[in-house]
Structure formats: structure tokens, C-alpha cells
C-alpha positions in Angstrom: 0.0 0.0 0.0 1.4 3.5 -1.3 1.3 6.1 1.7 1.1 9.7 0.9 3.7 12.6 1.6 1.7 13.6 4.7 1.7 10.5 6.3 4.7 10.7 6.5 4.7 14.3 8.2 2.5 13.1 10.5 4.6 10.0 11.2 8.0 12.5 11.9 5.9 14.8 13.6 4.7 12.4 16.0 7.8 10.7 16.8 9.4 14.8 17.2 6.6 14.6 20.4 7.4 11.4 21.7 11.2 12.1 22.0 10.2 15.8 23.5 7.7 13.8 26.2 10.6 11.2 26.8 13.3 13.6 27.1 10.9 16.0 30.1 11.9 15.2 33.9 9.5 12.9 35.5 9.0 15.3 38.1 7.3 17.6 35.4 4.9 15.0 34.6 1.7 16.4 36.2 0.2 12.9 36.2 2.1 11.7 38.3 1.5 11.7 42.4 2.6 14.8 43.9 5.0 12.8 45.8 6.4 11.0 43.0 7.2 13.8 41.5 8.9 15.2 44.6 10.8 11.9 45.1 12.4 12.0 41.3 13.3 15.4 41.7 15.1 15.3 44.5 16.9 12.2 43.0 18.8 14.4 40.6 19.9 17.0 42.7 23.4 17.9 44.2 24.2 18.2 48.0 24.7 21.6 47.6 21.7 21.9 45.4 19.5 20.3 48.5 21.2 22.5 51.2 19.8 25.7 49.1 16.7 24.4 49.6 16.5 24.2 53.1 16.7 27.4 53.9 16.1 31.1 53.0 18.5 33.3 51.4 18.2 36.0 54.1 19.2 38.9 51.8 17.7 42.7 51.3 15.9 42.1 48.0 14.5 38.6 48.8 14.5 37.9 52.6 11.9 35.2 53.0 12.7 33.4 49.8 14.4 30.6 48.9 16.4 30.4 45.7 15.2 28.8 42.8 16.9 26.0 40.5 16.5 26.7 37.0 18.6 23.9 35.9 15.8 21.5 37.9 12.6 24.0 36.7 13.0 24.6 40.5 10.7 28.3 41.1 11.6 30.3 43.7 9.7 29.7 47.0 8.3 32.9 48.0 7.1 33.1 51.8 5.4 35.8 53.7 4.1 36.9 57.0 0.2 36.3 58.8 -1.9 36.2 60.2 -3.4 39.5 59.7 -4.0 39.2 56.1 -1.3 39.2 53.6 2.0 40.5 55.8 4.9 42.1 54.8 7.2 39.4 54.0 10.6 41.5 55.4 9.8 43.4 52.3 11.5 46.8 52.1 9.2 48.9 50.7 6.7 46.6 51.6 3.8 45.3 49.4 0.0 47.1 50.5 -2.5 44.4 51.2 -6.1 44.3 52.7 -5.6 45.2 56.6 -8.2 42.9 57.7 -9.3 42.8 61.3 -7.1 41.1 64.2 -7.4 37.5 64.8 -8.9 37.8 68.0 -11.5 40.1 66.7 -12.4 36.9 64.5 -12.3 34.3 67.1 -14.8 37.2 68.9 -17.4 36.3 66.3 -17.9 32.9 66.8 -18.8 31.6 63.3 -15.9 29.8 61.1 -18.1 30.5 57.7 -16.5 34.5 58.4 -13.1 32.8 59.3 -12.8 31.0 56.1 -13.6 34.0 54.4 -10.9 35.5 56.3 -8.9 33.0 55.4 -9.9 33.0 51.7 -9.1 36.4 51.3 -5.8 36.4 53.0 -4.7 33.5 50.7 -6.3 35.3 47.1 -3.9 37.9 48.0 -0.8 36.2 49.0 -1.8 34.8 45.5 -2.0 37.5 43.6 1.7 39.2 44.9 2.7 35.9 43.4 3.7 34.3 47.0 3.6 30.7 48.2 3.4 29.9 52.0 1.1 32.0 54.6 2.5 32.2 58.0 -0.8 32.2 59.5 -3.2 31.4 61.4 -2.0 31.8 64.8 -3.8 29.7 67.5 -1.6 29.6 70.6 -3.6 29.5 73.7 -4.4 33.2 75.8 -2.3 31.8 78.9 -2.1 35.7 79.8 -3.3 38.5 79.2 0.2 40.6 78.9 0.9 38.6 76.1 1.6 41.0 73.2 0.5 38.7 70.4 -2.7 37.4 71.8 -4.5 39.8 68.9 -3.0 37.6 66.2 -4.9 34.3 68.1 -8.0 33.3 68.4 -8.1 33.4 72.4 -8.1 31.2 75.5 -10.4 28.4 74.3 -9.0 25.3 72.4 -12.2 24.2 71.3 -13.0 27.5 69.8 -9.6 28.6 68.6 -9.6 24.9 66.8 -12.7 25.4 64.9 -12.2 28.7 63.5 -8.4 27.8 63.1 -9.8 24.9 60.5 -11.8 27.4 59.2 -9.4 29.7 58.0 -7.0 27.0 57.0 -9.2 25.8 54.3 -10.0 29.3 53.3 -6.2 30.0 52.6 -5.7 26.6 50.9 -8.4 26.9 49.0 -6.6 29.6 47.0 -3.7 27.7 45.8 -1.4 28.7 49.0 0.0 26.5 51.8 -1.3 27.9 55.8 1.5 27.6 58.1 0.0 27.0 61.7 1.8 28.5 64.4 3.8 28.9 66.7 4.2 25.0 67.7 3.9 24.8 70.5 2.9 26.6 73.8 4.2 30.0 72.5 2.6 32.0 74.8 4.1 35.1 76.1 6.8 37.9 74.1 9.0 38.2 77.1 12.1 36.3 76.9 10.4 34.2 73.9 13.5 33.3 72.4 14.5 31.8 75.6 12.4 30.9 78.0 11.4 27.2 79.0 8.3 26.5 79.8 7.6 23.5 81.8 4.3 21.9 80.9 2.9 18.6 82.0 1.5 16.2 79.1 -2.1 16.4 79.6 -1.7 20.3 80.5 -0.5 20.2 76.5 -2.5 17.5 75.3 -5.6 19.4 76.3 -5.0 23.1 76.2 -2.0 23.7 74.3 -2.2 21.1 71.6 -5.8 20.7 70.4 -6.0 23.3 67.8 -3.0 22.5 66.4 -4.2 18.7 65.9 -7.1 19.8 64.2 -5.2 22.0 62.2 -3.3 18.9 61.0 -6.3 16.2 61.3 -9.0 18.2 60.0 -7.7 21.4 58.1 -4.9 19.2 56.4 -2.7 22.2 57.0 0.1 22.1 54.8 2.9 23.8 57.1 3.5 24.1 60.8 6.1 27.1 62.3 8.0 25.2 65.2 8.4 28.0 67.7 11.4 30.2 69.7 10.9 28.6 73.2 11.8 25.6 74.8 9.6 22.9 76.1 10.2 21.0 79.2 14.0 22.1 78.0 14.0 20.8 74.8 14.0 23.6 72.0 10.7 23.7 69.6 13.1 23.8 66.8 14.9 20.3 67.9 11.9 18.8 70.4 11.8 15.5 69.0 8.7 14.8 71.6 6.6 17.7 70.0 8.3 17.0 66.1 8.2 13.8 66.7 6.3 11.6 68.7 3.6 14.1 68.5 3.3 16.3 65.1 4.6 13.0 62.9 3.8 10.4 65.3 0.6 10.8 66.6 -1.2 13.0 64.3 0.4 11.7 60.9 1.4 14.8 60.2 3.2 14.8 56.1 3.8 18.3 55.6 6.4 21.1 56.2 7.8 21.9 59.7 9.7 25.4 59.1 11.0 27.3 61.8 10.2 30.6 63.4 12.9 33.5 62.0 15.6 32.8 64.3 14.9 29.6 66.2 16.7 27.1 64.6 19.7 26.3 67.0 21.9 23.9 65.3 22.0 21.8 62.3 22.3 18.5 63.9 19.5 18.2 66.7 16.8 20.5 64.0 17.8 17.9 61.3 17.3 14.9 63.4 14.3 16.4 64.9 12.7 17.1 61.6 12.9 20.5 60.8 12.7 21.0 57.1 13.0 24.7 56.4 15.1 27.2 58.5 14.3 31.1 58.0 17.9 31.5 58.5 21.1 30.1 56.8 22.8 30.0 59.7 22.7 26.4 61.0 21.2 24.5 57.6 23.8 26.3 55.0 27.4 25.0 55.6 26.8 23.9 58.7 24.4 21.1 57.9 26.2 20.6 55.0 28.8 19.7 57.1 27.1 17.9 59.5 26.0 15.8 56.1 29.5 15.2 55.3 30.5 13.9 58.6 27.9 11.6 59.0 26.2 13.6 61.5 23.0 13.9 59.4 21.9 11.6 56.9 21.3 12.9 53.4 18.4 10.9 53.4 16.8 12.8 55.9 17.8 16.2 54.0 16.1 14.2 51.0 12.9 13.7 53.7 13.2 17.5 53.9 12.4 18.6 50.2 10.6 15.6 49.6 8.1 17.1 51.9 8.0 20.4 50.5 8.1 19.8 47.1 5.0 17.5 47.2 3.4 20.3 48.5 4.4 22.7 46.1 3.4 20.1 43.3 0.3 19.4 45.1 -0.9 22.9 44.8 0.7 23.6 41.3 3.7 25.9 42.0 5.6 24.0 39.8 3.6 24.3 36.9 1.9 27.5 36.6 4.2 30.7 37.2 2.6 32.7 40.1 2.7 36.4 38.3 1.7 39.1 40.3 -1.4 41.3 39.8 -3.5 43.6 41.5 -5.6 43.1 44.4 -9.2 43.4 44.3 -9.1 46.6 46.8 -13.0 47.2 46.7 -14.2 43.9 46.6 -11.6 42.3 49.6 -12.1 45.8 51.2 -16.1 45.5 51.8 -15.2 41.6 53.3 -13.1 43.2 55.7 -15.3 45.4 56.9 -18.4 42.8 57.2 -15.9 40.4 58.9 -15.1 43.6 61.5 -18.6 44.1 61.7 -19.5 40.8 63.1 -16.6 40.7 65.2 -17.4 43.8 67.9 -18.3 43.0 71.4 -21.1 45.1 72.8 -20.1 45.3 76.7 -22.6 47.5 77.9 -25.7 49.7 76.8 -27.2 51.1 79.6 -31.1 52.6 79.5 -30.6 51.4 75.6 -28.2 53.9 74.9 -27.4 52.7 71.5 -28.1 52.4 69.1 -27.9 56.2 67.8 -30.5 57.8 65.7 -29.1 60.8 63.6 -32.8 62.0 63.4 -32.7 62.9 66.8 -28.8 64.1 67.4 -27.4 67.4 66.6 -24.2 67.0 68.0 -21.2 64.5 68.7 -18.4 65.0 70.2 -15.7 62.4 69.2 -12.5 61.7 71.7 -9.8 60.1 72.2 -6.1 58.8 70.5 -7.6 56.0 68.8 -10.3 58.2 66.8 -7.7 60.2 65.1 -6.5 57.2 62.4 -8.0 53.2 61.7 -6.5 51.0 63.9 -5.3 48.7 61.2 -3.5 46.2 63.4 -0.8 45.6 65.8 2.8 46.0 65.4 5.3 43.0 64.2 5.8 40.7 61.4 1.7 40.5 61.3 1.7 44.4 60.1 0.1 44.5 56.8 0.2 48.1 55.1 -3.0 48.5 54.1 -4.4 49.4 50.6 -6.6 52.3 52.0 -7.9 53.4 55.0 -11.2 54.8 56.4 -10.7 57.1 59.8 -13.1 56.9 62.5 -13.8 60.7 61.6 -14.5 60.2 58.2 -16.9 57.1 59.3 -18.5 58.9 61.3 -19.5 61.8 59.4 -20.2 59.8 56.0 -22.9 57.9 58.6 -24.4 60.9 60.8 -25.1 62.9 57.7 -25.0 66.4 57.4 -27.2 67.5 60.0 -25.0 66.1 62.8 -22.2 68.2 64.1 -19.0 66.3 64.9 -16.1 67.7 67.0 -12.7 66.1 67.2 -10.5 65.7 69.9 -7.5 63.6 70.4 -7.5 63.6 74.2 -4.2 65.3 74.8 -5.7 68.7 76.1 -8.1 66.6 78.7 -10.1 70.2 79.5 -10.5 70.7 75.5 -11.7 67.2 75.7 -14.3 68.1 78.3 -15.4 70.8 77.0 -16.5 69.1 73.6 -18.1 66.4 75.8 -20.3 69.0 77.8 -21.3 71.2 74.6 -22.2 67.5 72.3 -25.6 65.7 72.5 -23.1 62.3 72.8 -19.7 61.4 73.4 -17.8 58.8 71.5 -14.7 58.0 73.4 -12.5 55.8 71.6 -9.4 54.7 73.3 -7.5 51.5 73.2 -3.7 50.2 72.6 -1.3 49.0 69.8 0.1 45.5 70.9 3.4 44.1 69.4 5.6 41.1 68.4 8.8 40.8 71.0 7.0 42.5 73.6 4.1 42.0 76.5 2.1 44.6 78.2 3.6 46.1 81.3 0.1 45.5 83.0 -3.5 45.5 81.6 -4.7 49.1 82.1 -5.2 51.6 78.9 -2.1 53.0 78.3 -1.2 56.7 78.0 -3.5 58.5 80.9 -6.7 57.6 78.6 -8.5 56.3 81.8 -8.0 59.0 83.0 -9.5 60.9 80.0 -12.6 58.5 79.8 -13.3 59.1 83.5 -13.4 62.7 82.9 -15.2 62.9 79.9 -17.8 61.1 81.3 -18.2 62.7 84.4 -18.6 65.9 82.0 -21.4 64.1 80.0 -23.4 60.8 80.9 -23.7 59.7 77.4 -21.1 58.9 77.1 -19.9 55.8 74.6 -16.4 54.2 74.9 -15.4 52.2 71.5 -12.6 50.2 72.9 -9.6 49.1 70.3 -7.7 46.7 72.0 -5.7 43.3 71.5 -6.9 41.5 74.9 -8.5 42.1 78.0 -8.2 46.0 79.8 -9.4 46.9 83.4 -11.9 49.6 83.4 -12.2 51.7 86.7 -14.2 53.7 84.6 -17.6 51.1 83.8 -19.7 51.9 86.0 -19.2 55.8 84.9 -20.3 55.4 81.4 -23.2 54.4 79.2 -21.9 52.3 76.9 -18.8 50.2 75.5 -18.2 48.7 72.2 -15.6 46.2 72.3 -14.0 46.6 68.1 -10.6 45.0 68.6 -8.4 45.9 65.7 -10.7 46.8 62.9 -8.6 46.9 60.0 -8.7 49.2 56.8 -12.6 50.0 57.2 -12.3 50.7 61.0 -14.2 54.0 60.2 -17.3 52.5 58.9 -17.1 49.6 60.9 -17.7 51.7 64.1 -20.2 54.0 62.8 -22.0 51.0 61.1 -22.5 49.3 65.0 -23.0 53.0 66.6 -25.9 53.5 64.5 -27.3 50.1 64.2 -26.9 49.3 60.7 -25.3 46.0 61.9 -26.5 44.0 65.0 -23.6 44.1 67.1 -23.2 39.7 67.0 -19.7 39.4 68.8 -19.1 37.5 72.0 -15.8 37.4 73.7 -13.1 34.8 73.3 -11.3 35.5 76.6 -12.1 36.8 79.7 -12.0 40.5 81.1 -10.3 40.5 85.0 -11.6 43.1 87.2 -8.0 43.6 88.4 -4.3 43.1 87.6 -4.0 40.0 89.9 -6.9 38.2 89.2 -5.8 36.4 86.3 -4.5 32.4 86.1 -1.2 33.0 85.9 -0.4 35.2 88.8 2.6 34.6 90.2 6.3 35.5 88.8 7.2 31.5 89.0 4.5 31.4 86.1 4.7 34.6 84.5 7.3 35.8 83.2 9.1 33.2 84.5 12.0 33.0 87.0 15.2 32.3 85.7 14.6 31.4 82.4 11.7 29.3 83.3 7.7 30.0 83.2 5.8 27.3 85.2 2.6 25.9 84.1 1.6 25.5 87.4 -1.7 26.3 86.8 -2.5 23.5 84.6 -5.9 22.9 83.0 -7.3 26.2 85.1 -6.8 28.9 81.8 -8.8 31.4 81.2 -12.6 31.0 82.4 -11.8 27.6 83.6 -9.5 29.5 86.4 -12.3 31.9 87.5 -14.8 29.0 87.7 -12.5 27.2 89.5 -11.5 29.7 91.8 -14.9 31.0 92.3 -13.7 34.9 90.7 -16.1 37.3 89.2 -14.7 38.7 85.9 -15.3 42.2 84.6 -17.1 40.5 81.7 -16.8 36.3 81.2 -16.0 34.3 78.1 -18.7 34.1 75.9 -20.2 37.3 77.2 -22.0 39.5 74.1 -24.9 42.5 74.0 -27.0 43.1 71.7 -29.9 45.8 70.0 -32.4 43.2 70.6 -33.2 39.9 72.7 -32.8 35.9 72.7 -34.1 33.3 74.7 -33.3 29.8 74.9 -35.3 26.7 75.8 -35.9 23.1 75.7 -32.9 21.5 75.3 -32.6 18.0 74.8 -29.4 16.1 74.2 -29.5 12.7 72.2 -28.2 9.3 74.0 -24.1 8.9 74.4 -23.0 6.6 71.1 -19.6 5.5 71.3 -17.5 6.3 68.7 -19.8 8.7 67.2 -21.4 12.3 67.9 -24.0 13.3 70.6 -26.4 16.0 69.2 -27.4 18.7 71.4 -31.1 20.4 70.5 -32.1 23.8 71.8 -34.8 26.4 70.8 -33.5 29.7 70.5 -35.7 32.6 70.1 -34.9 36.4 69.2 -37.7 38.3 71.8 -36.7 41.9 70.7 -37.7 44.2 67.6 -34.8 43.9 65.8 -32.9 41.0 63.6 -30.0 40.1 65.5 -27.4 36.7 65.6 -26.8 35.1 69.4 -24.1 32.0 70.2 -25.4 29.1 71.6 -22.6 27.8 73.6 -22.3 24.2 75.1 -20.2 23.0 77.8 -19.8 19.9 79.6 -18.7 19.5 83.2 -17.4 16.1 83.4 -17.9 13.9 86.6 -15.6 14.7 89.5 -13.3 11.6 89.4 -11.5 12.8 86.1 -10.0 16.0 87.3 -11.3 18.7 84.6 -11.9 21.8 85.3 -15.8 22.8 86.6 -16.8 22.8 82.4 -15.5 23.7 79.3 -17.0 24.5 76.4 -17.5 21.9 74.0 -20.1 23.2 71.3 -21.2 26.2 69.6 -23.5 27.2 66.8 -24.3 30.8 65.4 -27.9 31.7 64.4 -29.6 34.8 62.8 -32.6 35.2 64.0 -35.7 37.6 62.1 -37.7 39.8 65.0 -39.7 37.0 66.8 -38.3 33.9 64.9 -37.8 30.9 66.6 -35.4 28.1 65.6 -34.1 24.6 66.3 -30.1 24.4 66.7 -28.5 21.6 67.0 -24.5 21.0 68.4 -22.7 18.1 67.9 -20.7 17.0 70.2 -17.9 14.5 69.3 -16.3 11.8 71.7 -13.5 14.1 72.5 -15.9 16.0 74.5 -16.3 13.5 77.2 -12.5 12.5 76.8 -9.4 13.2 78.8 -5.5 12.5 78.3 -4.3 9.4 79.9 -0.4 10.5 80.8 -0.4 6.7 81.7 -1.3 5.2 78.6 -0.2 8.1 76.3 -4.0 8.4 74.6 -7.1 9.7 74.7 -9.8 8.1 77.2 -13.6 8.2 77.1 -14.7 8.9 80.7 -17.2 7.3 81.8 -20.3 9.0 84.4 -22.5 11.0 84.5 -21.7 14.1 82.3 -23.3 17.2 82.6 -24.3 19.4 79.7 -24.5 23.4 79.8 -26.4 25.9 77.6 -26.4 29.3 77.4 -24.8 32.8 76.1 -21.7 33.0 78.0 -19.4 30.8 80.4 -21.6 32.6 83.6 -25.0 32.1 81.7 -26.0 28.4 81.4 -29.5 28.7 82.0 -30.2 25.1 80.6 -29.1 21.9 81.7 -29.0 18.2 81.0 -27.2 15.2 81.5 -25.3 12.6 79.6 -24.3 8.9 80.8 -21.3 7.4 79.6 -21.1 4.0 79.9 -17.6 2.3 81.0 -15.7 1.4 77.6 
């Protein structure tokens, strides 16, 4: 049989494409397994090809990279800072992104649909400057107050800081970038962070320290985990095999990236054998692990384990083959998310005879104080700084929302009798005060900084309506609360921090937030009260408090708080009633069922919040909370919620036998608005296992 000219073409053209297929790496074969692909690659590297992998280069122009390979189609590895949106990433000038609203502020509205949001808009962004890796979220434990970071965390709860931690995880990963989860583990105070030991006992970690990192890794499939500056029961995070180890690997199956914190990575030997993959500095994995390689110290296989681990992710989420360009950020669009996420994250702490919310119809004049209504609060200070694309002052707020026929005065609070004179000649007074908490430093004690109580105590003696908008990162005494008619809890707002204010002033948003950590009435009534466990005494902070953080301390103790975890106003009313749990199943979720109904006028959201106070035997704490569920609620709707509660709930750690155990009793369940307002109550029996 004859066969034409272009057969023949055909023929040569498709043996051109076989011989191009055959002659591409394997590791550039997207059919392959991630891991596959990670395996050949690193198969073909040099040693000193695999050592420039393991860390960053630490120079001016590109400080929290690490270098590409062109020879292996190796990108660049581009890393920047959380967890307050898309961070600075060491960059000088740095790169504007969306200044959302502080962690904390987050973890303050109680509902993981607006920290996956959060989450997804943080990872678009990192996107879109053409980035890899997120070092975010942030869900160390509130052990104190002082702490100057506790506004990039989600609070003092594990249960709660896990679930929105998840949340936000999937949000970011959804986007084509890998969350880093941090700082691993028990990172919980500024002062002396890069070298304090803090002794913890296992089930102390186990269940307060540890859980929201294990869902991070068992249910948000987080892709990196930041090992942290301190030490643990002596052992560095950086090199604590137990934590690395035994715990992250072992127990939780943990396959991704372990990367240090910026300088924490001590030496190349004990981080390498640990399992440390990525050091932020080339300090100890350049030529020292090299070295240490060399020698014997360090197998190359387990610098092989390193990339192996990061490349699969970076093939898993297609960083190898598609070019992350930069392009702009959807200002407007990201910008009004920010805002609703602020919205739903204010605290309304009091609103006395009603006071709020304002009518513009029936003001003429406001008179707006105070060093925090000058500019937005747009976060704390640190690596989590993000410079925002735009901001919107609380002045500007304010006015856009009163209209023109409300008069607004402006004061910043330094001449205090200028201050009271505005307060005394305006219908109301909107005080807004607060501080600006930073990375590598704690609070020298919880009151306002800056003489502003003393400028809230005499504004409001010169004018009884008198509103404080409080922009904080953690709890503040207030020897002014009795003295004043309202206060509006609004964290770190973010960009929009002007019309998030006005927006809950006025009453264009129901004010839905409830508080992820408790407010003391005073400086010593806090868990961790003593200098053994805070800041430590020679180099060391003592856990000696235990299980008993946060509200589990007051309970324990039997201490009023200013205002309790879980504790949240609003513009109209909720009730809750018949609750009725389902029978104990082992092995599988309980269901808690509760009527809740909004009472008032208005539409408004309340928390149902479910504890459990386990039987006496098992040494918990008096309850803890266990469940929660969000609701909107139209004027005078009614609806069923149910809370699942999963076998964890009635669990504790066995040091003994190094695992969870079911224990068994008589388990009591709690339901209400806040940790001091369980109005409901029912019981669970769990058989013996």
C-alpha cells in the first residue's frame, strides 16, 4: 500500500513529540503523584543543590525566599508573613494588602463561615503578589493576658480557637497557598520568647496547648506548621523530637512542612534529626548542615525527607507548573469583606437605659474623643503588620454615617479640658481609646495605656452619654464602667475601622460578637499570677496552673470577671429553651437540641454555647466549652439548633497510657450565652468502655 507525503509528516511529527515527552523530567509530569514527583526530583539533585533548599536566602531584596533552580525547573519559594492578612514578608518597601481585622477580633465572632472568608481572602492575596506559603493562622492558647500577640490568636479556648483555626486554614488553601500553623507549640508570652522554657505537663498540653494544632493537622490538612522560639520541658521547639516527633509526625500523621520561626533554629544536627525541614535563616542548615551531612552527623536521606516534603506540596498545589505572576488586588471587593468580617466581630459590653443604638434624626451634635479616633487601627505591630491598601478614619466614618445634619467635633485627648469641653457642649460622646500590641513585647500590665483612663473618667463625668469604643488586642481593666453608658468592644478593625464603628453606633449592623477571653476586674486576678509562672523565673515559666486557663481558672476559683468568656450584647433579645441532648454513642457524635428565640424588635445573631462539666473523678476543670452554633434570627423567629458533640468531648489525656480516654459517668451538659449564663441543663451517661 502507497502512503502519501503527509503520512509521513504526520509520522516524523509524532515521533518529534514522543522524544520531546521522553526527554521532560518525570517530576514535570503532572500525572504523576505529587509525591512522586517530589521523590524523582530530588533524585537528581546535588548536595549543595539540596542545602539551598532548606533554607532562605536571608538577603535585602529577597528575605523570605528561597532560591530557585533553573537547571531542575526549580521556582523560587516565596514566603510571607500572617496572620493578619497578607504580611509584609521582610519586604522593604513593603507590598499594600487588605488590613483585615485582628485574629482575636475573629475568634470574637464565633462563626468559622467568616473565618474561612478571612482565610480566603488572605490566601487570594498572597496569591495575587505571586507568594507561596502564609504564615498564618495563629492559635496559641491566651495563657495571659500581657501577652503581646494574643491579637493575632483566636483566644483562651481550644475548642473555639480549633474550629475557626480549621476554618481559616481551608479558606487560605483553598486559594492555591499553603497555611502555616503556628507557633508549635505553647508559645505563649513575648517576654524572653527566644528563651524561656516552659515547663508543661503532658495532659496540660495535650488538652489546652495542643488541640488546635491537631485539628489543624487532622481536619484542616494544614500544609505547614512554624516550630516555635521557646523551649519545652527544656528541649527547643526547633529540635523537640517529643513535639516533632512523637507528637506532630507520630501521633497526628502529620506529612507536611515543619519550618522554623525567624531565628529559632539552633543547630544543624539536633533540627535535622528532629525534623525541621526549612530554617528562615542560613545559619545552621547552609554550611553547617552541610557539614554535619559530610560527617555523618546527618543523613542525606533525611535532607532528602526535607524537600521531599516540601516539594509534594508545592506540586500538590501547582507551583511548579503554573508561574505565580503578580497582579493587583481586588481593593474594593476584599475591602467591603473586611469590613463585614469587623462588623461581626465587635463586642457590645454594655448599653445602659438602651443607649445605642444612635438615631441621627434625633442628634445634633457628637463629640468624638480620644487617640484612637484620630486614624484606623489597622492592626498591631510586628511581622503580622500588613500596610493597608486604603484606610477609612473613624472621623471620616462617622461623618459619612451621621449625615449632614449632625455636628462632629474632634478631639484627640491630649488637652483633657478641650476634651471636656466638647463632651459637655455635644448631645453624645464617643470615646475611643485603646492600645497597639506588638511582636517581642508584652504589656507592662493591663490598664489603657497613655493616661486615657483617665481621660474617659473625665469625659464622662462631664457628659453621661457617654460611649467608649474600645480598640484593643486582649483584655483592659476599666475603673471607669460603671461611669459610662456604653462600650463597644471593636478590637483591631482593620482598613474599614471608620465605617465599621459608625456601622454598629448606628445600628446598621446587629452588634453579633461574643468574647473569646475573659476580662479580669484587676491586675492579679488572672491564672497566671505569680512571677514563677509569669514571666518566668530564671529562664523558666511554670505551668503551674494547669488545665485552670482562662474562664476555667475563674470557675475554678470562684472569681467574678469584669465581663466572662462568651459574654455579648446586643440591639435586641434571645431566649433559649428546651434543650434536649440525644443518648451517648460510642464512637460517634451526641447532638445537642435547643430552641432559640430572638424576643426583641430587631434581627440580631446570638451564640449558643455548650459545655460539659465532666464527673468529678476525672479531674477537669468545673466545664468547658465543648459546642457552639451561630444563628440569625428575624424579629420574633424561633429556631431549632443543634451542636454536635464529638467523643472528644467526654475525653481526657491518659499520661499513663499516652492516649485519649472516654470517661465514663454522668456528664453534665451546659447551655447558654456565655461561660456565667447556662440557664439550661441536661445530663449525659457514659457508659464504661
Amino acid at each position: 500500500m502507497t502512503r502519501s507525503p503527509s503520512f509521513f509528516l504526520s509520522a516524523l511529527g509524532a515521533l518529534a513529540l514522543a522524544s520531546t515527552v521522553a526527554a521532560a523530567p518525570a517530576w514535570m509530569d503532572s500525572s504523576l503523584p505529587p509525591r512522586a514527583r517530589a521523590e524523582a526530583l530530588v533524585r537528581q539533585m546535588t548536595l549543595d543543590e539540596k542545602v539551598s533548599q532548606i533554607h532562605m536566602m536571608d538577603v535585602k531584596a529577597h528575605p523570605r525566599e528561597v532560591v530557585a533552580i533553573p537547571r531542575l525547573g526549580i521556582p523560587a519559594f516565596k514566603i510571607t508573613n500572617g496572620p493578619a492578612g497578607a504580611g509584609p514578608g521582610d519586604r522593604k518597601p513593603t507590598e499594600p494588602a487588605t488590613a483585615l481585622p485582628a485574629a482575636l477580633g475573629v475568634a470574637a465572632s464565633w462563626d468559622p463561615t467568616l473565618a474561612h472568608e478571612f482565610g480566603a481572602i488572605a490566601g487570594a492575596e498572597v496569591k495575587d503578589r505571586g507568594e507561596h506559603l502564609l504564615e498564618g493562622p495563629g492559635v496559641n492558647i491566651t495563657r495571659v493576658p500581657q501577652n503581646g500577640r494574643n491579637f493575632e490568636y483566636f483566644g483562651e479556648d481550644p475548642w473555639l480557637s480549633g474550629r475557626l483555626g480549621v476554618a481559616e486554614i481551608r479558606g487560605i488553601q483553598g486559594a492555591d497557598v499553603i497555611a502555616e500553623v503556628k507557633h508549635f507549640a505553647a508559645n505563649n508570652q513575648e517576654y524572653d520568647r527566644k528563651t524561656i522554657n516552659e515547663l508543661v505537663d503532658e495532659r496540660t498540653l495535650r488538652e489546652i496547648y495542643l488541640p488546635a494544632f491537631e485539628a489543624a493537622v487532622k481536619e484542616g490538612d494544614v500544609g505547614a506548621v512554624m516550630a516555635a522560639y521557646p523551649s519545652v520541658n527544656g528541649e527547643p521547639c526547633c529540635e523537640n523530637t517529643h513535639l516533632l516527633q512523637d507528637i506532630l509526625r507520630g501521633d497526628w500523621g502529620f506529612k507536611g512542612l515543619v519550618q522554623s520561626d525567624y531565628t529559632a533554629t539552633r543547630s544543624a544536627v539536633r533540627s535535622g534529626r528532629a525534623g525541621l525541614d526549612l530554617s528562615m535563616k542560613p545559619d545552621h542548615y547552609g554550611t553547617e548542615m552541610k557539614q554535619a551531612v559530610l560527617h555523618g552527623e546527618v543523613p542525606e536521606s533525611a535532607v532528602d525527607a526535607m524537600l521531599v516534603r516540601r516539594f509534594t506540596l508545592m506540586f500538590q498545589y501547582g507551583m511548579f507548573d503554573h508561574s505565580r505572576d503578580p497582579r493587583p488586588i481586588p481593593a474594593k471587593a476584599d475591602g467591603a469583606k473586611a469590613r463585614e468580617i469587623a462588623e461581626q466581630s465587635a463586642v457590645l459590653l454594655k448599653n445602659e437605659g438602651g443607649m445605642l443604638p444612635l438615631d441621627a434624626k434625633s442628634l445634633h451634635s457628637i463629640a468624638l474623643i480620644g487617640p484612637y479616633a484620630g486614624a484606623a487601627q489597622t492592626g498591631g505591630l510586628g511581622s503580622s503588620a500588613v500596610v493597608p491598601l486604603y484606610t477609612v478614619t473613624p472621623l471620616d466614618g462617622l461623618r459619612h454615617r451621621a449625615g449632614a445634619g449632625v455636628t462632629i467635633t474632634y478631639q484627640d485627648g491630649a488637652d483633657v479640658a478641650a476634651a471636656v469641653a466638647a463632651a459637655k457642649a455635644a448631645d453624645v460622646v464617643v470615646v475611643e481609646v485603646g492600645n497597639t500590641d506588638s511582636e517581642g513585647k508584652d504589656r507592662p500590665n493591663l490598664s489603657l495605656p497613655d493616661k486615657q483612663d483617665a481621660l474617659v473618667s473625665a469625659v464622662a463625668a462631664a457628659n453621661p452619654r457617654t460611649i467608649v469604643v474600645l480598640k484593643t488586642g486582649g483584655p483592659v481593666l476599666m475603673p471607669w464602667v460603671a461611669h459610662v453608658a456604653a462600650i463597644l468592644e471593636a478590637w483591631y478593625p482593620g482598613e474599614e475601622d471608620g465605617n465599621v464603628v459608625a456601622a454598629l453606633l448606628f445600628g446598621d449592623v446587629d452588634p453579633s460578637g461574643r468574647l473569646p477571653l475573659t476580662f479580669p476586674v484587676r491586675e492579679n486576678e488572672v491564672p497566671a499570677n505569680t512571677r514563677a509562672q509569669y514571666p518566668g523565673v530564671d529562664g523558666t515559666a511554670t505551668y503551674s496552673e494547669k488545665l485552670l486557663v482562662g474562664y476555667r481558672w475563674y470557675d475554678a476559683r470562684n472569681v467574678a470577671p469584669l465581663f466572662p468568656f462568651g459574654f455579648g450584647l446586643s440591639y435586641t433579645s434571645f431566649t433559649m429553651s428546651d434543650v434536649s441532648v440525644s443518648p451517648y454513642t460510642a464512637g460517634g457524635p451526641m447532638s445537642v437540641q435547643v430552641s432559640v428565640t430572638n424576643t426583641g424588635a430587631r434581627a440580631g445573631a446570638e451564640v449558643v454555647q455548650v459545655y460539659v462539666t465532666a464527673p468529678a473523678a476525672a479531674g477537669e476543670p468545673p466545664k468547658q466549652l465543648k459546642g457552639f452554633a451561630k444563628v440569625a434570627l428575624e424579629p420574633h423567629q424561633t429556631r431549632q439548633v443543634n451542636v454536635a458533640l464529638d467523643p472528644r468531648a467526654f475525653s481526657i489525656w491518659d499520661t499513663a497510657q499516652r492516649r485519649w480516654t472516654i470517661f465514663p459517668g454522668r456528664h453534665e451538659i451546659l447551655v447558654g450565652s456565655s461561660s456565667r449564663d447556662l440557664p439550661l441543663h441536661a445530663t449525659v451517661d457514659v457508659p464504661q468502655s
